[in-house]
C-alpha positions as CSV (number, residue, x, y, z in Angstrom):
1,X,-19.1,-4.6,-14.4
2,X,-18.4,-7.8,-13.5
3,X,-14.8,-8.3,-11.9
4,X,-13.0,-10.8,-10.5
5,X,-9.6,-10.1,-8.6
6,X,-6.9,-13.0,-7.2
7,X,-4.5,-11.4,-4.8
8,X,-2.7,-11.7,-2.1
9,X,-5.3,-11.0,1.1
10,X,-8.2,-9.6,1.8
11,X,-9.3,-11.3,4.3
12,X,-5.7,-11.2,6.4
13,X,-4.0,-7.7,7.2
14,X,-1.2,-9.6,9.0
15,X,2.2,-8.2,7.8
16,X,1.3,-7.0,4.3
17,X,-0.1,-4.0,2.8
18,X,-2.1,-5.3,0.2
19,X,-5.3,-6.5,2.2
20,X,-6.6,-3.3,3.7
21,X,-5.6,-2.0,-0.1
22,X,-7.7,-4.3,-1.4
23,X,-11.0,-3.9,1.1
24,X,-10.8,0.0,0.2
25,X,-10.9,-0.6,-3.4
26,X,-13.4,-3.5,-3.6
27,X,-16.0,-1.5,-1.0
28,X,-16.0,1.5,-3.5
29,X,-16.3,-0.5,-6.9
30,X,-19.2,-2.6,-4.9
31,X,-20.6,1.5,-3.6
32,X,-20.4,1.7,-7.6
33,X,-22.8,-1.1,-8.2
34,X,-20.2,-3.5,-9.9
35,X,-19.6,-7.3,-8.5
36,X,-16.5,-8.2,-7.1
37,X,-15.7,-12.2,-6.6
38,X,-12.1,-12.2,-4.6
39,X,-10.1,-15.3,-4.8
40,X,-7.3,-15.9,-2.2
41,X,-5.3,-18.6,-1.9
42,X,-5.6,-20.5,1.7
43,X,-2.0,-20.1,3.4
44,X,-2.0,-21.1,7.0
45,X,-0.1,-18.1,8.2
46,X,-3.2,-15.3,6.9
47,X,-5.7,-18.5,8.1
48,X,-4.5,-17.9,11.8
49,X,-4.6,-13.9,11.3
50,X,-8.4,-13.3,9.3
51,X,-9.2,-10.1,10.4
52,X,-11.8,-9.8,7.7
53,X,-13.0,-13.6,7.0
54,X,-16.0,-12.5,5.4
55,X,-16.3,-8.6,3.8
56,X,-19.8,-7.9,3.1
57,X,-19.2,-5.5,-0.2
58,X,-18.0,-8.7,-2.3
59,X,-18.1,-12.4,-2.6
60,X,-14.6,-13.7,-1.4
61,X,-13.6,-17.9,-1.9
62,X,-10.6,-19.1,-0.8
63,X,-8.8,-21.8,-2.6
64,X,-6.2,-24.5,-1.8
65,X,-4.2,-24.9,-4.7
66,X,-3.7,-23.9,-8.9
67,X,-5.9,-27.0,-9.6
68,X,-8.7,-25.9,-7.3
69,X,-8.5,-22.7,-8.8
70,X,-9.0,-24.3,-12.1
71,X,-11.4,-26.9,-11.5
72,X,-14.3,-24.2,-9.5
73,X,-13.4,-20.8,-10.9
74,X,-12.6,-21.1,-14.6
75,X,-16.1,-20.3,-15.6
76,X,-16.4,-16.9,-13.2
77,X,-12.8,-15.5,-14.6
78,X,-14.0,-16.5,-18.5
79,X,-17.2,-14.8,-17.7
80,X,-15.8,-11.7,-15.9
81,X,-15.7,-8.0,-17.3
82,X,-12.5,-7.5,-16.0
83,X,-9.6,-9.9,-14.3
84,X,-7.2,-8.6,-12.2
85,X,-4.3,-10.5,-10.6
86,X,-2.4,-9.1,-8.3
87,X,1.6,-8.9,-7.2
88,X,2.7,-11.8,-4.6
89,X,-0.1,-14.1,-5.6
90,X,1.1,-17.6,-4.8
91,X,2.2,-19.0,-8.3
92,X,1.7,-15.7,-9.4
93,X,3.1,-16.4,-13.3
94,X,1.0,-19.8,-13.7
95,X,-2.2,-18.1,-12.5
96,X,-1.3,-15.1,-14.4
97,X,-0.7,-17.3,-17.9
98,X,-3.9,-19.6,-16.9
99,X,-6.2,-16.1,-16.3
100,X,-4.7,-14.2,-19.7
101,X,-5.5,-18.0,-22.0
102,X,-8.7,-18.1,-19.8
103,X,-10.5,-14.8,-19.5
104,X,-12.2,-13.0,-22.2
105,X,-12.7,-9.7,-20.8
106,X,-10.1,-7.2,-19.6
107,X,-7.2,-9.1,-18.2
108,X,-5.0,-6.6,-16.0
109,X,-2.0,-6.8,-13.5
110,X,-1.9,-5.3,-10.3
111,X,0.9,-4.5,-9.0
112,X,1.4,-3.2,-5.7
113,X,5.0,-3.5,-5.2
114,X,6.2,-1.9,-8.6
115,X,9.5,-1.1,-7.5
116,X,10.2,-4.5,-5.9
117,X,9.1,-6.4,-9.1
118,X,11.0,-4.7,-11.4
119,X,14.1,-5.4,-9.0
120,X,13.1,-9.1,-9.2
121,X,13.0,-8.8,-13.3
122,X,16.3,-7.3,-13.3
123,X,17.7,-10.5,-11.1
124,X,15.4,-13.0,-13.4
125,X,13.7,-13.2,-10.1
126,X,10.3,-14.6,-11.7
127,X,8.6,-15.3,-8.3
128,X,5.4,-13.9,-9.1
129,X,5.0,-12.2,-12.5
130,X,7.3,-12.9,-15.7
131,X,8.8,-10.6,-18.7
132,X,6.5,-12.7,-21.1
133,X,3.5,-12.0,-19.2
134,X,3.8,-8.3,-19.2
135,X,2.3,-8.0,-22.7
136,X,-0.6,-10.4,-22.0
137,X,-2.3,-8.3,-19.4
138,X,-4.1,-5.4,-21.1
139,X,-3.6,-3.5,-18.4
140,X,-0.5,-3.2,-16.0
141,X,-1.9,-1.1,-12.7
142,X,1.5,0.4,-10.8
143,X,1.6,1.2,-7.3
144,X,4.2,3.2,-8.6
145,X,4.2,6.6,-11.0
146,X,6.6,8.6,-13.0
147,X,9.1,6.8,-15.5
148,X,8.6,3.5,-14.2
149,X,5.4,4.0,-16.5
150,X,7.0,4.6,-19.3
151,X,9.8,1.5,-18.5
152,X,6.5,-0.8,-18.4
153,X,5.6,-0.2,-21.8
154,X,9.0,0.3,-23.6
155,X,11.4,-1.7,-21.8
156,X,8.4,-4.8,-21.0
157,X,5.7,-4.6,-24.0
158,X,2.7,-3.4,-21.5
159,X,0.0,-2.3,-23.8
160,X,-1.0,0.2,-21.3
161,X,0.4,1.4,-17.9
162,X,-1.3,3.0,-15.4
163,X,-1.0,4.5,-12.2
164,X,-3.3,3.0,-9.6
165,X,-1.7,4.3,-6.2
166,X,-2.5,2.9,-2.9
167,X,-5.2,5.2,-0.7
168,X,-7.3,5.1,2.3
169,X,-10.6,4.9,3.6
170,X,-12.4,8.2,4.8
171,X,-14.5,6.9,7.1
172,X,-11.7,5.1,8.5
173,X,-8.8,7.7,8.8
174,X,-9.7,11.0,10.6
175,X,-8.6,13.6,13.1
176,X,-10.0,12.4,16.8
177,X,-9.6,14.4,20.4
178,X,-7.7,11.8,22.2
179,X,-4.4,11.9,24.6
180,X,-1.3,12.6,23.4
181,X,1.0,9.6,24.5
182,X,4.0,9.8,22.0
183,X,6.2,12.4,20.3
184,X,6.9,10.5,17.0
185,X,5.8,6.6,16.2
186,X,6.2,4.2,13.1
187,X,4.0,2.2,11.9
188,X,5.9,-1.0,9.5
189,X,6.5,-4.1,9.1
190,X,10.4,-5.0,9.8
191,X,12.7,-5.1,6.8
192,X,16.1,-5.2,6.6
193,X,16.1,-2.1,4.2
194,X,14.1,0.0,6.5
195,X,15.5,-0.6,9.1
196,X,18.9,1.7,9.0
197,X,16.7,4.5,7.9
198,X,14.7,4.2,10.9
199,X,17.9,4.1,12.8
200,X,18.9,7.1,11.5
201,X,16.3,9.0,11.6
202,X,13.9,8.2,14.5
203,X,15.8,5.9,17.4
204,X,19.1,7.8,16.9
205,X,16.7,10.8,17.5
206,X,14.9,8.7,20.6
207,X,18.7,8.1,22.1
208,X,19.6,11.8,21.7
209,X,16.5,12.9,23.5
210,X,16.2,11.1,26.5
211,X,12.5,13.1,27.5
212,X,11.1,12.2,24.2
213,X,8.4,9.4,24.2
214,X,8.5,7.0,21.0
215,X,7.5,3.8,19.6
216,X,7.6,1.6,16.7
217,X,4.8,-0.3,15.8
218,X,4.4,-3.7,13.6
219,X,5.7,-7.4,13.5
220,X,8.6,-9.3,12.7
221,X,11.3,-7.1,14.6
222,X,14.0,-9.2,15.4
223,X,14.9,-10.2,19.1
224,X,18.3,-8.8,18.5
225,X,17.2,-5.0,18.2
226,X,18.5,-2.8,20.7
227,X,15.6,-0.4,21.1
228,X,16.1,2.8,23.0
229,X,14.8,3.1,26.8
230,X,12.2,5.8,26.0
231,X,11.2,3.9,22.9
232,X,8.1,1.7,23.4
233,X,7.7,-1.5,20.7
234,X,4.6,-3.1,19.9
235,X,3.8,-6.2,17.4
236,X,1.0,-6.7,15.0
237,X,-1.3,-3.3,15.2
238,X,-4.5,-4.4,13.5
239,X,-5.9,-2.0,11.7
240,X,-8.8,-0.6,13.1
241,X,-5.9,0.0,15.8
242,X,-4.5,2.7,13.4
243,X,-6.1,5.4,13.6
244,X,-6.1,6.0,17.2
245,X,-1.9,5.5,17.1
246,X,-2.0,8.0,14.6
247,X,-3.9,10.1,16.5
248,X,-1.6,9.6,19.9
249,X,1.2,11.1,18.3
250,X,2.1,14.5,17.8
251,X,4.1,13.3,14.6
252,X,4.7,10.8,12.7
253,X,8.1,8.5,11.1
254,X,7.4,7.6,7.1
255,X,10.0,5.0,6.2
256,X,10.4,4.2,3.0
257,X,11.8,1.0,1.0
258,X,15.1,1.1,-0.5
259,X,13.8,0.2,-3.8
260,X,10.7,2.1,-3.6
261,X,13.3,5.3,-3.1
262,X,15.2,4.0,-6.3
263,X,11.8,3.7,-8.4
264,X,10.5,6.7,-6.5
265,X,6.5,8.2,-7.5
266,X,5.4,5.8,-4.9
267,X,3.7,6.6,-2.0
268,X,3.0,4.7,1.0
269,X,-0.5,4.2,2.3
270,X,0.5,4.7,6.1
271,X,1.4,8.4,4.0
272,X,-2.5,9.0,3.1
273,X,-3.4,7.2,6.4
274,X,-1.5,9.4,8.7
275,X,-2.2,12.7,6.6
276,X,-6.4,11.9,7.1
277,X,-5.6,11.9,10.8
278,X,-4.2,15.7,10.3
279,X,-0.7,14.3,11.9
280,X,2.6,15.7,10.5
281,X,4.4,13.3,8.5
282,X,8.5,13.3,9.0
283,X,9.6,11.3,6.0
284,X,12.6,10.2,4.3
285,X,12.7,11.7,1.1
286,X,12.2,10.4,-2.6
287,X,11.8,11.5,-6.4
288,X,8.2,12.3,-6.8
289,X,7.1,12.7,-3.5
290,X,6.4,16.6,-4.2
291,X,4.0,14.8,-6.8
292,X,1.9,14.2,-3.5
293,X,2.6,16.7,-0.9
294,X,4.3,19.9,-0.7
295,X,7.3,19.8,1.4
296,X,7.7,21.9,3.9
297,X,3.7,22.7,4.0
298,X,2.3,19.3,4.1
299,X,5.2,17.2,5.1
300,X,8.5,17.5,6.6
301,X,11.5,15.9,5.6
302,X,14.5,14.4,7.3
303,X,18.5,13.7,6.4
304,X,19.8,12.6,10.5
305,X,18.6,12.7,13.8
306,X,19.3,16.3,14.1
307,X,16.4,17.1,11.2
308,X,13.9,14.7,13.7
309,X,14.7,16.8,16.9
310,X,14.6,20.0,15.2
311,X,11.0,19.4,13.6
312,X,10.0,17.4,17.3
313,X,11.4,20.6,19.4
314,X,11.0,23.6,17.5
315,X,7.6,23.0,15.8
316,X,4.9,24.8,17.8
317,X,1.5,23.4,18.0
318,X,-0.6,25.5,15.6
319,X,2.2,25.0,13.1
320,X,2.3,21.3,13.5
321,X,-1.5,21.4,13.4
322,X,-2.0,23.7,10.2
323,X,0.5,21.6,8.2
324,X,-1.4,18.7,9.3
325,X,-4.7,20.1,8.1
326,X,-3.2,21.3,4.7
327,X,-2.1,17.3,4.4
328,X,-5.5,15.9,5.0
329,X,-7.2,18.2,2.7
330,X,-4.8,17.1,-0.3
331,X,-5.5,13.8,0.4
332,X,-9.2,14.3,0.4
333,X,-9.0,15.4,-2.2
334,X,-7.2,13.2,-4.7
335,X,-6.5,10.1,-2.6
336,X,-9.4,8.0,-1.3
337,X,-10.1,4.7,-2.3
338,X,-13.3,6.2,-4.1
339,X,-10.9,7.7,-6.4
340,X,-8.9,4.7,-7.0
341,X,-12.2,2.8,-8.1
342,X,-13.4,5.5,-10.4
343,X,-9.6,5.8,-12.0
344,X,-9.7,1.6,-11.9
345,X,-13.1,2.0,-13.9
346,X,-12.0,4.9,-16.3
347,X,-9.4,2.9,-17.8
348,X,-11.5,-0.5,-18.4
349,X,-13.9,2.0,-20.1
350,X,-11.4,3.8,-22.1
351,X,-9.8,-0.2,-23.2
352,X,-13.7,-1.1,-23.9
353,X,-14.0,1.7,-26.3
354,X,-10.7,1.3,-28.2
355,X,-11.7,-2.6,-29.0
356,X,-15.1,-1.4,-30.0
């Protein structure tokens, strides 16, 4: 096939999820012999952060504006296979109406903040996709599972809505012999709904445990934090940075966003990520999330502090390992990015049939 795909990044990691989301995805469907052209739009704050300028499993073109997209790309999109645009695409709803009146092949949404767009719909918050667009994609790919599925097509007129979770490289994500230098870390970007959770559950923990060594790591903390003495903070953590900090802890924080708990049936990728490293997962808990692991065998959940320390204390090492190794296999097993490109493929094959 012949794809084209406009989203956010792929070329920039720098506080967003979607580019290293993107680079597994594209580098499968490219191991899969089809062509992938991605088009980004040229911010300066991704242009001073490329840690990717250039991937060499697609073609990538940036672009400056909706009129430069126009004027050099119309031909590629009417030509492609398949079209996929993609949530938080800078004038997401007038690329998204140009690509649907433009393209001829499969035209499909990508959305990799399910929960957080259908909390912008509810608040006519139309910042990147709109009701009336929702129909016009032939495909609406969720980040997110469960009923949110079935809300797509009912509530918004999606033809066909489909999970397409996030997942993680193989090659990238694994268990390494290296020192031990924390007893829990986070890996996230700062956000005002996260960040009483990770209060709560990690840095209350850090403050009642004055031995334990922690450390949150990701940008855009604010100045004003108070972080605990025995809790170490670092900014920006590229990502060939992650599997090492995964690997320096002997368990890890999942956070999860307020709206993604509401929507629940959607994982994070730092959950896949930190699972491949075979290191425990202490995560908030949501609906669905036994969709992915089992509790208590492949992840551990936490309510307070008091959960943390008990798990961080009590949890010998060949228990924290085993349930580390029974998380890595699951996620082997049904969550690499080579299984997101064949289940991308599968359902352009399955729309192909139906129209012939």
């Amino acid at each position: 096939m012949n794809i084209v795909i406009l989203g956010l990044s792929i070329t920039s990691s720098w506080g967003n999820g979607h580019a290293t989301t993107f680079r597994g995805l594209v580098r499968e469907l490219n191991n899969l012999e089809h062509q992938v052209l991605f088009l980004e739009r040229d911010v300066p704050w991704y242009a001073g952060n490329r840690d990717l300028p250039d991937p060499d499993y697609c073609q990538t073109a940036l672009y400056t504006s909706l009129d430069d997209l126009k004027q050099r790309f119309t031909e590629q999109v009417q030509e492609a296979d398949m079209v996929i645009v993609g949530s938080y695409v800078p004038q997401g709803v007038e690329v998204g109406d140009w690509v649907v009146k433009t393209a001829q092949g499969i035209k499909a949404f990508y959305d990799i903040d399910t929960p957080v767009t259908l909390a912008k719909l509810e608040r006519e918050d139309y910042e990147y996709l709109h009701p009336d667009l929702i129909p016009k994609y032939d495909l609406y790919l969720s980040f997110t599972g469960g009923p949110t599925l079935r809300v797509l097509e009912k509530e918004y007129g999606s033809p066909k809505a489909r999970p397409l979770y996030c997942s993680f490289d193989p090659g990238l994500y694994y268990p390494e012999l290296t020192e031990i230098k924390w007893d829990l870390g986070y890996l996230g970007t700062y956000s005002d709904d996260r960040q009483p959770p990770l209060e709560k559950l990690m840095l209350d923990a850090a403050r009642q445990w004055k031995d334990g060594r922690f450390i949150v790591a990701g940008p855009q903390y604010p100045e004003s934090i108070d972080w605990p003495r025995n809790t170490q903070h670092i900014h920006h953590l590229p990502p060939a940075e992650h599997r090492h900090f995964y690997n320096s802890q002997r368990f890890t924080q999942n956070i999860t966003r307020a709206d993604m708990i509401k929507t629940g049936y959607s994982p994070s990728v730092r959950l896949f990520e930190a699972a491949a490293c075979c290191t425990p997962i202490i995560s908030d808990h949501w609906e669905g999330l036994e969709k992915f692991f089992k509790i208590g065998e492949e992840i551990l959940i936490s309510c307070s502090a008091k959960d943390t320390l008990k798990y961080l204390r009590e949890i010998c090492k060949s228990e924290r390992k085993m349930i580390g190794e029974r998380a890595r296999k699951k996620v082997l097993a049904n969550h690499t990015a080579a299984h997101r490109a064949q289940e991308l493929i599968s359902y352009a094959e399955e729309l192909m049939t139906v129209s012939n």
